[in-house]
VEXDREN-2710 file (C-alpha; in Angstrom, 1 decimal):
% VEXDREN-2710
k/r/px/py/pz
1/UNK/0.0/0.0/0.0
2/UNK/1.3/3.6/-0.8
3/UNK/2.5/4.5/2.3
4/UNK/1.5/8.2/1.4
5/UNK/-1.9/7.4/1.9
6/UNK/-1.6/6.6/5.5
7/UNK/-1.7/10.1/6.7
8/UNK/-4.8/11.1/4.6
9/UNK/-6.4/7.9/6.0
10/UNK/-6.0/9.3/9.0
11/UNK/-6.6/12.8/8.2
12/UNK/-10.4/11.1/7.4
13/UNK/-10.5/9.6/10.7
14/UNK/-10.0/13.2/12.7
15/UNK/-12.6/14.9/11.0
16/UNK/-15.4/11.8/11.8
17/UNK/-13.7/11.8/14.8
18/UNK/-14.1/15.3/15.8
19/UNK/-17.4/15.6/14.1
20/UNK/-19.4/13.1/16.2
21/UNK/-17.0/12.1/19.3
22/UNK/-17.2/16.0/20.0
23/UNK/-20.8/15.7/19.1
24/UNK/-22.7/13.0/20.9
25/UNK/-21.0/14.2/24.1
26/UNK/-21.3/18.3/24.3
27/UNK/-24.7/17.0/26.0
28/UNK/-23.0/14.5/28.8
29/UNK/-22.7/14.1/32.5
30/UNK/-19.2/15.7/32.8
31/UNK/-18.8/19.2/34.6
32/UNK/-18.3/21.0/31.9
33/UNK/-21.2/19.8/29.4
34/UNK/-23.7/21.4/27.9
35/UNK/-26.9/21.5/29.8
36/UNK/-29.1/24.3/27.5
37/UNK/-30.6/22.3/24.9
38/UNK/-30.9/25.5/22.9
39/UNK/-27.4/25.8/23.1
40/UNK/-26.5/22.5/22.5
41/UNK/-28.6/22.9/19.1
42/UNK/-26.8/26.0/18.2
43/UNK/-23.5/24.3/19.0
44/UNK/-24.5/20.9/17.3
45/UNK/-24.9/23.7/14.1
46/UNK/-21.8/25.7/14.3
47/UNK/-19.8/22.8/13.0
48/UNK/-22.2/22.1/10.0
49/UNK/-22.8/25.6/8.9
50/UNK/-18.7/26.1/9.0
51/UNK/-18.8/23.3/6.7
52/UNK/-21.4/23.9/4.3
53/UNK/-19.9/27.5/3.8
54/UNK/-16.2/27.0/3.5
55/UNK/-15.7/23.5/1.9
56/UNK/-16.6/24.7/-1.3
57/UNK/-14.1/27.8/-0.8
58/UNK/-11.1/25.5/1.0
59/UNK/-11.4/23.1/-2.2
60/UNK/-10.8/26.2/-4.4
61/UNK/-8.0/27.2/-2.4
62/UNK/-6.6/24.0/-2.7
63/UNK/-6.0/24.0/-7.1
64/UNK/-4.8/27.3/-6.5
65/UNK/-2.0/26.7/-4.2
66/UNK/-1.6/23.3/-3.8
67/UNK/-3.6/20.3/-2.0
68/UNK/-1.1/20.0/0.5
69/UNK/-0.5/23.2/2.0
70/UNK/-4.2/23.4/2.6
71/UNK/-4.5/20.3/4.3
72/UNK/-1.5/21.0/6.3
73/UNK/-3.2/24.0/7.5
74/UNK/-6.4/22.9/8.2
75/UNK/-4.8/20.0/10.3
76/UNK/-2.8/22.8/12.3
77/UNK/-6.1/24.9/12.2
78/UNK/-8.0/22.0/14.0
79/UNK/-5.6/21.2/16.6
80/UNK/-5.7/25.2/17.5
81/UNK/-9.1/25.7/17.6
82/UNK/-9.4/22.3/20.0
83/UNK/-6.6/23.9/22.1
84/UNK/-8.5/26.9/22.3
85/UNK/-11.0/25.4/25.0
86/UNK/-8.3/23.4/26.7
87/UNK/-6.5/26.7/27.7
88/UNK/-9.3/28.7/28.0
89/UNK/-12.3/26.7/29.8
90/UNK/-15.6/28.7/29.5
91/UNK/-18.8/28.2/27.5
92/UNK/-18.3/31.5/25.2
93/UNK/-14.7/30.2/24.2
94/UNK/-16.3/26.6/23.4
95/UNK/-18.6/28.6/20.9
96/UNK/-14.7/29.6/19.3
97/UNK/-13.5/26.3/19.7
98/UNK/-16.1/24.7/17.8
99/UNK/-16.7/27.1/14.9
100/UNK/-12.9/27.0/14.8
101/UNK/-12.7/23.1/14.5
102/UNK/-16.0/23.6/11.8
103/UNK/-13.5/26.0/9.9
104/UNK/-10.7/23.6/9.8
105/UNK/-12.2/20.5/9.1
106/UNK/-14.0/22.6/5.7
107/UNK/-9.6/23.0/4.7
108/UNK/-8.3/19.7/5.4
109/UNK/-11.2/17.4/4.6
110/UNK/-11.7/18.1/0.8
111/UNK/-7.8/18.6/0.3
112/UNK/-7.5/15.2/1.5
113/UNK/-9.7/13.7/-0.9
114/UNK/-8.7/15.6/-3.4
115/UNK/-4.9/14.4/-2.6
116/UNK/-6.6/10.8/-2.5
117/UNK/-7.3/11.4/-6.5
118/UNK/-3.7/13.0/-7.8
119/UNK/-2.2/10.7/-5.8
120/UNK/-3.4/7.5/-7.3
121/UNK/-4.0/6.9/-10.9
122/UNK/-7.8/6.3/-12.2
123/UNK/-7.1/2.6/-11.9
124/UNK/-6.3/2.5/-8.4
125/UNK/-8.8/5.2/-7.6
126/UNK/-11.5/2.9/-6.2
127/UNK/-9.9/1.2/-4.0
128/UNK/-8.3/4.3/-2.1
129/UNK/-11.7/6.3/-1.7
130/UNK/-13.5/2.8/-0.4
131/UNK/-10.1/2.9/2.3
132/UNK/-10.3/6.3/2.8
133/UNK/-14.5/6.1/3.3
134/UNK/-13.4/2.9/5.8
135/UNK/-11.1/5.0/8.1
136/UNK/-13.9/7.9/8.2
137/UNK/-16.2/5.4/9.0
138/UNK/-14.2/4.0/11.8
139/UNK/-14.2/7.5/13.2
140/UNK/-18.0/7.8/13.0
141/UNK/-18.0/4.4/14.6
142/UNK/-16.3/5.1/17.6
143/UNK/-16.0/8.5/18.0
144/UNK/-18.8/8.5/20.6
145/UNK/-17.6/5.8/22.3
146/UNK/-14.4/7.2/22.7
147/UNK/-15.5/10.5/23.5
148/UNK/-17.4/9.4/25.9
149/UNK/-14.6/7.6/27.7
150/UNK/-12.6/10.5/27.6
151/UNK/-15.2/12.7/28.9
152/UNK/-15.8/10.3/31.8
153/UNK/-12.3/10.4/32.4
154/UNK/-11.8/14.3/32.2
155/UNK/-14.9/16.2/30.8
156/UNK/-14.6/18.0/27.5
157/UNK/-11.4/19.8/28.4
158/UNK/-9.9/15.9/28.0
159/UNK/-11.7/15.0/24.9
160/UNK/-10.1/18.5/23.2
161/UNK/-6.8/17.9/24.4
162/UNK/-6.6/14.7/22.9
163/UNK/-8.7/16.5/19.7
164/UNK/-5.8/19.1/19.3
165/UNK/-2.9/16.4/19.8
166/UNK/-4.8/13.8/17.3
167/UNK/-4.5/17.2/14.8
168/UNK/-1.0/17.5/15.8
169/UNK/0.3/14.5/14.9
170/UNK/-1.4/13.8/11.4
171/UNK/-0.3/17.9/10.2
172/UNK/3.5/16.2/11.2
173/UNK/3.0/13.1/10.0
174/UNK/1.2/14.4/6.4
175/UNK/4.4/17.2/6.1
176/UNK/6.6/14.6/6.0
177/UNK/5.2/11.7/4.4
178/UNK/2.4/13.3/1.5
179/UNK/4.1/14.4/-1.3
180/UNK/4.1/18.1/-2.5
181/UNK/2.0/18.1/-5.5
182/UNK/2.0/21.3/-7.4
183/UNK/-0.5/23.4/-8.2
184/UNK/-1.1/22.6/-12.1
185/UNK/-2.0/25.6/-14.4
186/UNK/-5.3/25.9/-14.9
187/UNK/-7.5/27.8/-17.6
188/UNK/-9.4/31.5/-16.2
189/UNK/-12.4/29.7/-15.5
190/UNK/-15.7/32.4/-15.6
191/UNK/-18.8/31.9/-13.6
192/UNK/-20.8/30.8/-16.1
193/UNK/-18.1/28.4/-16.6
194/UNK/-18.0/27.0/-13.1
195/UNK/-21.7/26.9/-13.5
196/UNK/-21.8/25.1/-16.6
197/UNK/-19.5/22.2/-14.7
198/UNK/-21.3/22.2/-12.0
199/UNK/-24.3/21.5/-13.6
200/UNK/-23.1/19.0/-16.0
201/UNK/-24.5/15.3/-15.5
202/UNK/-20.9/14.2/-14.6
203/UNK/-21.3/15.9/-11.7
204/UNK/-24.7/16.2/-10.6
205/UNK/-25.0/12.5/-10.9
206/UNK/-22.4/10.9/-8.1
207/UNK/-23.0/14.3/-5.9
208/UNK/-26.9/13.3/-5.9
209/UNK/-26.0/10.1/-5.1
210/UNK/-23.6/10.9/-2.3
211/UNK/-26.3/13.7/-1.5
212/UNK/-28.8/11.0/-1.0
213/UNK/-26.6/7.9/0.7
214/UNK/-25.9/10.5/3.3
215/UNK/-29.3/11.3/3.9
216/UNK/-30.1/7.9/4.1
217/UNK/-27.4/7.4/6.7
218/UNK/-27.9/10.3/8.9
219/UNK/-31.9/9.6/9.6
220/UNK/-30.7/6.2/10.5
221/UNK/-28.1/7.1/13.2
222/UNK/-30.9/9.9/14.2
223/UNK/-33.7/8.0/14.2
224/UNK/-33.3/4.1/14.2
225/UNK/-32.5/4.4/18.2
226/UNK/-35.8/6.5/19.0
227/UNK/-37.7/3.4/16.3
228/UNK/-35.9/1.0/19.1
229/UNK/-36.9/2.5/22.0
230/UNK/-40.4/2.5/20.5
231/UNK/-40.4/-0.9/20.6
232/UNK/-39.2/-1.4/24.1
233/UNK/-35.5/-1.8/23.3
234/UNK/-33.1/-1.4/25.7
235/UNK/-30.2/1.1/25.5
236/UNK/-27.4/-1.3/24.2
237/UNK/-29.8/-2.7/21.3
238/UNK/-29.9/0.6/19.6
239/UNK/-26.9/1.4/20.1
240/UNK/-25.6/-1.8/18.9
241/UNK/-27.9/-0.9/15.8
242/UNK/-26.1/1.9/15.0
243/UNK/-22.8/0.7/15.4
244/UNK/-23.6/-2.1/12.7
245/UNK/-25.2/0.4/9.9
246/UNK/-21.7/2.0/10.5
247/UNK/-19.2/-1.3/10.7
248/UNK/-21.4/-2.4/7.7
249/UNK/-20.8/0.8/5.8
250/UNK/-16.7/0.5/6.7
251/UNK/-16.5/-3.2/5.5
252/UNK/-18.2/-2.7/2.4
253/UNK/-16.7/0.4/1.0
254/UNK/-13.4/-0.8/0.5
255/UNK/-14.8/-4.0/-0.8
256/UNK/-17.0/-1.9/-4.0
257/UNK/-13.7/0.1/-4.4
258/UNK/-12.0/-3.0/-5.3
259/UNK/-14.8/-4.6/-7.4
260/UNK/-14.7/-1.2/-9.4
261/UNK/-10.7/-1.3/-10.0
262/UNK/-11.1/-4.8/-10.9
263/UNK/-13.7/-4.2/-13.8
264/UNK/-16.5/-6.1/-11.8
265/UNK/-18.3/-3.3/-11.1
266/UNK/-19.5/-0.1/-13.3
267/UNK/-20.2/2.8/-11.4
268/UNK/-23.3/3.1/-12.5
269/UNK/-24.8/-0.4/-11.5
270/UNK/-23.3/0.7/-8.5
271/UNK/-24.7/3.7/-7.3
272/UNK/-28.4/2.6/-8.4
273/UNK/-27.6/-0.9/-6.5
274/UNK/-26.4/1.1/-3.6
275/UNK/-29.3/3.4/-3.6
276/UNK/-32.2/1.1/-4.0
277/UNK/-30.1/-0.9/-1.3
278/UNK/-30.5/2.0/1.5
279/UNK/-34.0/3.1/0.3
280/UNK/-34.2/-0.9/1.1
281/UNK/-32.9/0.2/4.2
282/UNK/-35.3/2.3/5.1
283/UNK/-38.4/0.5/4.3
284/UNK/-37.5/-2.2/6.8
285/UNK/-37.0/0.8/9.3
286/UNK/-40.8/0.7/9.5
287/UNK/-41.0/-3.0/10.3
288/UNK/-40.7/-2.9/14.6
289/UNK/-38.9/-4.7/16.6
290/UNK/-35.4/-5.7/16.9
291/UNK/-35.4/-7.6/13.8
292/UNK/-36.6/-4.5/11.8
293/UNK/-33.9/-2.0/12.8
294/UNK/-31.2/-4.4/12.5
295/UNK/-31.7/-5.5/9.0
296/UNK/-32.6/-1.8/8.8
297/UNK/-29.3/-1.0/9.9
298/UNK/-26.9/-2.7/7.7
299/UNK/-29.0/-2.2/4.6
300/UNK/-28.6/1.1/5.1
301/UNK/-24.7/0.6/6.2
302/UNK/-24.5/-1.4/2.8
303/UNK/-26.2/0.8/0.4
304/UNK/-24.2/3.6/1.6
305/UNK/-21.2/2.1/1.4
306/UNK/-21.4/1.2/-2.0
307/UNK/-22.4/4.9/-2.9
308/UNK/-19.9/6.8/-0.9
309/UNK/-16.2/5.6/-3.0
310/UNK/-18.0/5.1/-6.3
311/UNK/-19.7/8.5/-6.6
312/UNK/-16.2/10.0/-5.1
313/UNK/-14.4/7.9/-7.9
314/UNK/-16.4/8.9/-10.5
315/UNK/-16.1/12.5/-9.4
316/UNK/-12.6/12.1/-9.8
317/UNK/-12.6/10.3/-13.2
318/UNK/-14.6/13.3/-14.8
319/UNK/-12.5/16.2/-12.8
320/UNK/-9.5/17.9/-15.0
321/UNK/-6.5/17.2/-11.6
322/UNK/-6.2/21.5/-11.8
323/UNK/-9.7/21.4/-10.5
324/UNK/-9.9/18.8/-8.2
325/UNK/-10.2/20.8/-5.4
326/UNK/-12.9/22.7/-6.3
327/UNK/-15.1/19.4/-7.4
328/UNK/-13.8/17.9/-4.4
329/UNK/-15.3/20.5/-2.0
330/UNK/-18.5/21.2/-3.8
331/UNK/-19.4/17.3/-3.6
332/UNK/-18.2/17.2/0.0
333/UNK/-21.2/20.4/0.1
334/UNK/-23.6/18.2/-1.4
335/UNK/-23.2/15.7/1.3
336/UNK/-23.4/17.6/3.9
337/UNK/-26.9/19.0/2.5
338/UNK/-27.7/15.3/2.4
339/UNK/-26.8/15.0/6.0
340/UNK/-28.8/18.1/6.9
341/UNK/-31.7/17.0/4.8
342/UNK/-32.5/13.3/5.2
343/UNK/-33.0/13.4/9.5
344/UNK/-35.4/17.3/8.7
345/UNK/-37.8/15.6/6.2
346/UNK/-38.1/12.4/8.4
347/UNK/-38.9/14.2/11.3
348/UNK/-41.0/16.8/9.2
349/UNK/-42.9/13.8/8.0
350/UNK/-42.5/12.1/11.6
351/UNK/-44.2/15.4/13.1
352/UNK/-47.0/15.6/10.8
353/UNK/-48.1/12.0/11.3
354/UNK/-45.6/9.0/12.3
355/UNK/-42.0/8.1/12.0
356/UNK/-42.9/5.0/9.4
357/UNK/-44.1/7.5/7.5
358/UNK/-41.6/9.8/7.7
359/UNK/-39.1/6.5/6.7
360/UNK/-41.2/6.2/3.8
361/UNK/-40.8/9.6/2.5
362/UNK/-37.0/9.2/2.5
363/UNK/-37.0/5.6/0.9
364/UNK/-39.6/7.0/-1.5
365/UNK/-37.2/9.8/-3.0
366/UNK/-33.9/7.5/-2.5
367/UNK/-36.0/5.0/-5.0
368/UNK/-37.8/7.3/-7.1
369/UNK/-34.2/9.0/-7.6
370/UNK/-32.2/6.0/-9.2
371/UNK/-35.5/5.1/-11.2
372/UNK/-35.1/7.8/-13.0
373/UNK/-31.6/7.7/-13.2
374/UNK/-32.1/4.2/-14.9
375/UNK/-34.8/5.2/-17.1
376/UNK/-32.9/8.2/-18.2
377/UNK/-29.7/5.5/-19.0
378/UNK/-31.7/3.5/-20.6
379/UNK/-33.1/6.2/-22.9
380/UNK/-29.5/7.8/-23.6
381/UNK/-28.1/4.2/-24.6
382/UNK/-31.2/3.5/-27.0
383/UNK/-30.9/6.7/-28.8
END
C-alpha cells in the first residue's frame, strides 16, 4: 500500500472523529457539558454551517495553491481551535473552539480527498476512496464511544486535548510523508463556466447520489434508536444498531472500491444498486422490533457504502487534476446537504403523522431518484 496514503487515512478519521465524538458528548454528564438544549442545538450547528460555507471555498483554495498546504493548514487549524477550550475553559470560548474546528475541518477534509485522486492513478482510484471512506467510518464508529470515555475520564477539556494532539500529529506526520503536488496551471475559469461544470450530468449524478446515501445514513443514526426505543429496546440494542449500519458501511466500502478497479463493477450499476439498497434500508426501518432495525441498519450501512467511493471515484474520473479541489469541495457540500436533509424531512414527515411514514418519505425519494436515473440511461443508450 502507498505508504502516502496513510496520513490522509488518518486525516479522514479526525474529521469523523471530531465531528461526532465532540458531538454526541457536548450534551454528557461531565462538569463542563452542555446542559441548555438551545445551546447545545446551536452548538450541534456551528460545526455544520462552517462546513457547508467553507468547503466549497477551501477546495478552491486547494487547485490554487496546492492540496497540501491546505491540508497541512487545516490539520494545524484544527488542533488550535481544539486547544483553544483546553487553555481557555468557558462556554463563550467553546462557541470559538467549535466554529474553529468547523472552519478547519471545511480545509483539510476536501484537500484530503482531493490528494486521494492525484495521488493514485484512475485505476487504483476505487480502492483508495472505499479505504479512505473505511477509516472515516471507523471515526463515526467510535468517535462517541471514545469521547465518551474521555469525557468520563476528564470532561470536554480531555476529549479537546486529545482532539488538538490527534490534529497535531497527522499535520507532522502528512508534512513529512504526503508528497508536495504542485499546483497545475489551470485555464481563467468564468462563472458561467463553473456553473456550466457544476451543472453537468458528470457531476450532478455521483454528488446526488452521495447527497442521497448521506441522507439515508444520517436519519438512521438519528432516528433508528428512537424506532428502538419504541419498541421497548433497551439502550445497548440501539446502540448496537447503529454501530452495525456504520461497521457495515466501513467493510463494504473498501470492498466496492476494489470490485470497481477490478472491472467487476461499473459505477453506475453501483450507485443505483447502492441506492435502492438503503432506500431498502429504510423500508425495513418501518417494520418494529429488533429484527426490523437491525436489517434496517446494515441495509442502510451497505447501500451507503457502496455509494460513498464510487460516486467520489467517478467524481474524480470526470475532474480535470487542476480542479480537483474545487469538485472535491463542492461534492463534500452536497453531502453535507444530504446529511442536513435526510433526518429534517423524516422528522418533518414524523411530526406531521408518524416516523414510518416519515421512513417512507426518505425511501420514497432515494428509489424514485435511481428510477429515474435508470430510465434516463436506458433512454441515452437506445438513442
Amino acid at each position: 500500500m502507498n505508504r502516502s496514503m496513510w496520513p490522509l487515512y488518518a486525516a479522514g478519521f479526525t474529521t469523523a472523529f471530531g465531528a461526532h465524538g465532540i458531538a454526541a458528548n457536548l450534551g454528557g454528564f461531565s462538569d463542563d457539558a452542555v446542559n441548555s438544549l438551545l445551546v447545545l442545538g446551536a452548538l450541534l450547528a456551528l460545526y455544520d454551517v462552517a462546513e457547508v460555507v467553507l468547503k466549497p471555498v477551501f477546495g478552491a483554495l486547494s487547485d490554487r495553491i496546492g492540496a497540501k498546504p491546505v491540508l497541512l493548514g487545516g490539520l494545524v487549524a484544527f488542533a488550535a481551535a481544539s486547544s483553544v477550550y483546553v487553555v481557555a475553559d468557558s462556554q463563550a470560548w467553546l462557541w470559538v473552539a467549535r466554529l474553529g474546528q468547523g472552519a478547519a475541518a471545511s480545509a483539510f477534509s476536501p484537500s484530503a480527498s482531493a490528494l486521494v485522486a492525484l495521488i493514485n492513478p484512475a485505476a487504483k482510484r476505487g480502492r483508495a476512496f472505499g479505504s479512505y471512506g473505511f477509516y472515516k467510518s471507523i471515526g463515526y464508529t467510535l468517535g462517541p464511544l471514545l469521547g465518551g470515555v474521555l469525557v468520563w475520564a476528564g470532561g470536554l477539556r480531555l476529549l479537546f486535548a486529545v482532539m488538538a494532539l490527534c490534529g497535531a500529529v497527522v499535520a507532522v506526520w502528512a508534512w513529512r510523508a504526503v508528497p508536495d503536488i504542485k499546483p497545475l496551471p489551470r485555464r481563467r475559469q468564468t462563472l458561467a463556466d463553473l456553473a456550466r461544470r457544476l451543472s453537468d450530468r458528470a457531476f450532478l449524478g455521483p454528488t446526488a447520489s452521495l447527497a442521497a446515501a448521506t441522507a439515508a445514513l444520517s436519519a438512521g443514526v438519528g432516528f433508528l434508536p428512537v424506532s428502538g426505543a419504541a419498541a421497548g429496546l433497551g439502550t445497548i440494542a440501539t446502540g448496537a444498531a447503529v454501530s452495525v449500519l456504520a461497521a457495515t458501511a466501513a467493510v463494504v466500502q473498501p470492498r466496492t472500491g476494489r470490485l470497481l478497479d477490478e472491472g467487476r463493477l461499473t459505477v453506475r450499476l453501483g450507485l443505483l444498486t447502492g441506492l435502492f439498497v438503503a432506500a431498502a434500508g429504510l423500508a425495513f426501518a418501518m417494520v418494529p422490533g429488533l429484527a426490523g432495525v437491525l436489517i434496517a441498519a446494515a441495509l442502510i450501512g451497505a447501500g451507503t457504502g457502496m455509494v460513498t467511493p464510487l460516486g467520489f471515484a467517478a467524481l474524480a474520473a470526470s475532474t480535470p487534476e487542476e480542479r480537483m479541489g474545487q469538485t472535491m469541495g463542492s461534492a463534500e457540500l452536497g453531502r453535507e446537504l444530504g446529511d442536513a436533509g435526510g433526518p429534517l424531512l423524516v422528522a418533518g414527515v414524523a411530526a406531521a403523522s408518524a416516523l414510518v411514514y416519515g421512513y417512507a418519505a426518505l425511501a420514497v425519494i432515494l428509489a424514485a431518484g435511481a428510477l429515474i436515473a435508470l430510465v434516463g440511461g436506458r433512454q441515452r443508450t437506445s438513442a
